[in-house]
C-alpha positions as CSV (number, residue, x, y, z in Angstrom):
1,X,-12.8,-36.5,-23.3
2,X,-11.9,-33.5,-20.6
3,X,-8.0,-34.8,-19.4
4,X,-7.7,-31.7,-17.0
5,X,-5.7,-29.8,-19.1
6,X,-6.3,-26.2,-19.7
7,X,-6.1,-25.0,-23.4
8,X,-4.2,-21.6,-23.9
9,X,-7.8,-20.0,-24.9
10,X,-8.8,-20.9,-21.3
11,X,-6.1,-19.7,-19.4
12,X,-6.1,-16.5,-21.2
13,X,-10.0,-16.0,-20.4
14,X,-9.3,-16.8,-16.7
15,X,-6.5,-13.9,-16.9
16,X,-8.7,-11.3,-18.3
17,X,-11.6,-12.2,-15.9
18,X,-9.7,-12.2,-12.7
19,X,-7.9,-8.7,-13.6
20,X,-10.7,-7.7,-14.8
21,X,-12.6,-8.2,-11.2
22,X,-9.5,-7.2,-9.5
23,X,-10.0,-3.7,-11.1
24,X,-13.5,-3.4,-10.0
25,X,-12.1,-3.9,-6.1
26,X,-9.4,-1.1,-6.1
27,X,-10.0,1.3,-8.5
28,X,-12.5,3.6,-9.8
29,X,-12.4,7.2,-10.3
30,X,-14.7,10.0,-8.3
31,X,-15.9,12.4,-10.7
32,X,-15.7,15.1,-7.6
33,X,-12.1,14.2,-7.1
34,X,-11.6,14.6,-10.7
35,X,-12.6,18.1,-11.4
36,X,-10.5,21.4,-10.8
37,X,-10.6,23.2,-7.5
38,X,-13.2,26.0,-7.2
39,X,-13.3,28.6,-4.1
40,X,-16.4,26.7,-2.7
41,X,-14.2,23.8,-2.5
42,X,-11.8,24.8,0.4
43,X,-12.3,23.3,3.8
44,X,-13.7,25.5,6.4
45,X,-11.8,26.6,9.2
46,X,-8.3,25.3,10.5
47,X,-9.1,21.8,8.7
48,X,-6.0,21.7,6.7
49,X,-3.8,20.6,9.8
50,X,-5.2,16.8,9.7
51,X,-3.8,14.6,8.4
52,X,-5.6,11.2,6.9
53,X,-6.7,13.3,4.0
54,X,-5.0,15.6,1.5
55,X,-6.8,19.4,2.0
56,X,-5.8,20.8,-1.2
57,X,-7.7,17.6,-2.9
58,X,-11.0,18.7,-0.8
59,X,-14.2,18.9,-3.2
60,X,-17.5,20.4,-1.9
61,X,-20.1,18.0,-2.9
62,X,-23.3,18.7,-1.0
63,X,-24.9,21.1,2.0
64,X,-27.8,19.4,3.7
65,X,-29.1,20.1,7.3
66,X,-26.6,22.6,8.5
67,X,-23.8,20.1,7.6
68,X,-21.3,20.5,4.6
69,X,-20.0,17.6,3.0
70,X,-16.9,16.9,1.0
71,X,-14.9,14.3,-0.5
72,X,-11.0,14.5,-0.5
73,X,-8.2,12.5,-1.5
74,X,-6.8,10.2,1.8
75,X,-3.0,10.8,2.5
76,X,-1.0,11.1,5.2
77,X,0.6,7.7,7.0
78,X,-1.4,5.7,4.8
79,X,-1.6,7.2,2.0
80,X,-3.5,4.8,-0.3
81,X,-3.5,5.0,-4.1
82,X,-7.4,4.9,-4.5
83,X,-7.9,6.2,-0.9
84,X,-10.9,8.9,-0.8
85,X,-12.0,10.6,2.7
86,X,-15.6,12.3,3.3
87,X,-15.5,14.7,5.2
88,X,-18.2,16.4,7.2
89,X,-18.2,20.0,8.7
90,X,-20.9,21.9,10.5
91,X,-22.0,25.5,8.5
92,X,-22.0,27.1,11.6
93,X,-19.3,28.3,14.7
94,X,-18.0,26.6,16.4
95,X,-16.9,24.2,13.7
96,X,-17.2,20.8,14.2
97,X,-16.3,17.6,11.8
98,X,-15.8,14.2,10.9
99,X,-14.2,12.0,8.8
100,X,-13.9,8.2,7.4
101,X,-11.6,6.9,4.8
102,X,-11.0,3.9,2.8
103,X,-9.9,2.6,-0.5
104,X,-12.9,-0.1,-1.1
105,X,-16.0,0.4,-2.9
106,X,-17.8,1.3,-0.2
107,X,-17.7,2.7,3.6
108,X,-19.7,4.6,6.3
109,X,-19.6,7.5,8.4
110,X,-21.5,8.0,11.7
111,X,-21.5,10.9,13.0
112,X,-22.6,11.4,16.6
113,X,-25.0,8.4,16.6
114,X,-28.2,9.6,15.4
115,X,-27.1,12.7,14.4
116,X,-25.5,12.3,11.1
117,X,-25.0,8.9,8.5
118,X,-23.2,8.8,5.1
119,X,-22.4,6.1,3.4
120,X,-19.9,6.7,0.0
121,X,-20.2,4.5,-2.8
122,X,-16.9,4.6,-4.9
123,X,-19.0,3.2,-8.2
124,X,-21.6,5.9,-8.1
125,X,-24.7,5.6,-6.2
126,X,-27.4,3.3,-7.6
127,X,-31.2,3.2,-7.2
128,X,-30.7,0.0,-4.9
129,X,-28.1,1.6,-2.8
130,X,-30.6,4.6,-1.1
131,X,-32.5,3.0,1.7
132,X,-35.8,4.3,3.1
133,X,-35.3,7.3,4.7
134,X,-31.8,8.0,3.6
135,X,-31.2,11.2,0.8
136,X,-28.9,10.9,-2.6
137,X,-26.9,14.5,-1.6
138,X,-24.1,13.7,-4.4
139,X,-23.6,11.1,-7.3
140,X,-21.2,9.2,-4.4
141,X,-22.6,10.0,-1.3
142,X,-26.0,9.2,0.8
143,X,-27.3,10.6,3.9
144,X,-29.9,9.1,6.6
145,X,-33.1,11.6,7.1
């Protein structure tokens, strides 16, 4: 008969499970972020003076449509453990750019609506995860068109 009490064996399986899911919501390493720094990797122009993201963590990751797109470590006020930033320049002068941040498994950026959207995936990008019409430009990173 079940009297409601758990047995060690249970309690320890409930443990591993719950860290075990707790690791799959905050962390996760970005191979892009993991690498060393090559020339290609530095942010164009006078980038380096944001803050929200670390520039010296800046990895090139894709060029697509006249837009450059990078991943970088997030810093600044927030400054987030498993914090990543993508970051979007334009190739050209005069430079323009965006960025969204976030420590989840998952965000968006929109860049002048209809102009540019990127979704990151911190678990890698999957099959299900590129929608009709959007392009696979890195192993975390889509883009609509």
């Amino acid at each position: 008969m079940n009297s409601g009490v758990l047995r060690p064996s249970a309690i320890a399986a409930a443990v591993v499970a719950a860290a075990m899911l707790m690791a799959g919501c905050t962390s996760g390493s970005v191979p892009a972020l993991e690498r060393a720094a090559e020339p290609a990797d530095a942010l164009p122009g006078d980038l380096t003076g944001f803050s929200g993201f670390d520039p010296e963590t800046a990895r090139h990751i894709a060029s697509k449509d006249g837009v450059e797109y990078y991943l970088a470590k997030q810093s600044g006020d927030i400054d987030l453990v498993n914090g990543v930033c993508l970051v979007l320049t334009t190739a050209t002068e005069p430079l323009q750019w965006a960025s969204s941040c976030g420590a989840g498994d998952w965000f968006t950026l929109e860049w002048a609506p209809g102009t540019v959207n990127a979704e990151f995936f911190r678990h890698g990008v999957t099959a299900g995860d590129v929608k009709p019409g959007w392009t696979q430009v890195s192993e975390n990173v889509i883009v609509e068109g």
